[in-house]
C-alpha positions in Angstrom: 7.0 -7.6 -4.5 9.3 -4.5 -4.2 8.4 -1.2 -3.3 9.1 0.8 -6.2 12.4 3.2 -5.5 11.8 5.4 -8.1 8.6 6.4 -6.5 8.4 10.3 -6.3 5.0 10.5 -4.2 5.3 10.4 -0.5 2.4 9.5 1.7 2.2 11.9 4.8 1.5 10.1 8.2 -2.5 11.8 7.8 -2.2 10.1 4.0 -1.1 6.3 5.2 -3.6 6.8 7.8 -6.8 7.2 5.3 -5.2 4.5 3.1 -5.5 2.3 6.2 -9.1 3.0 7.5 -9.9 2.7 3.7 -8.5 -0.9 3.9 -9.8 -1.7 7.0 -13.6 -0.1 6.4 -14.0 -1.8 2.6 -11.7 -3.4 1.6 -9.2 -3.3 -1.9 -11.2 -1.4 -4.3 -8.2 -1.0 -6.2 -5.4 -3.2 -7.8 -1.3 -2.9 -7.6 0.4 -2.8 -10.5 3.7 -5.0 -11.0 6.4 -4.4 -14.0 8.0 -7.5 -14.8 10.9 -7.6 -12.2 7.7 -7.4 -9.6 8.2 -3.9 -8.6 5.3 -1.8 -7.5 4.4 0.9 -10.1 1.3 1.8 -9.1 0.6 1.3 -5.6 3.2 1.7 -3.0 0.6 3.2 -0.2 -2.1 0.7 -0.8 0.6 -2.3 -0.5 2.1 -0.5 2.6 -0.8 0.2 4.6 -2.0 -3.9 3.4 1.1 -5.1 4.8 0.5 -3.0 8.0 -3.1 -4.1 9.1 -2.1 -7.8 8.5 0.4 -7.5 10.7 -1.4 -6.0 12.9 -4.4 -8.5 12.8 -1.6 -11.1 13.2 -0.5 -9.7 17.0 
């Protein structure tokens, strides 16, 4: 997956924070959406704060 360049919102640090304690409290309780070159349309802060708690978990 690529994160989607064109992408015109910006998460603040307070933003990718919620996203994360979101994650971490319950869970994906929402989908990413792909176009057919697997870029992220729809989803750039859920897949970015995913990628962050799993490395995390991994340390």
């Amino acid at each position: 997956m690529n994160y989607d360049n064109r992408n015109y919102r910006k998460h603040s640090k307070r933003s990718n924070a919620l996203i994360e304690k979101s994650l971490s409290d319950n869970g994906a309780g929402r989908s990413i959406t792909l176009d057919s070159e697997e870029n992220i349309i729809c989803g750039n802060g859920v897949y970015k704060a995913a990628a962050k708690l799993k490395r995390e978990k991994q340390k």
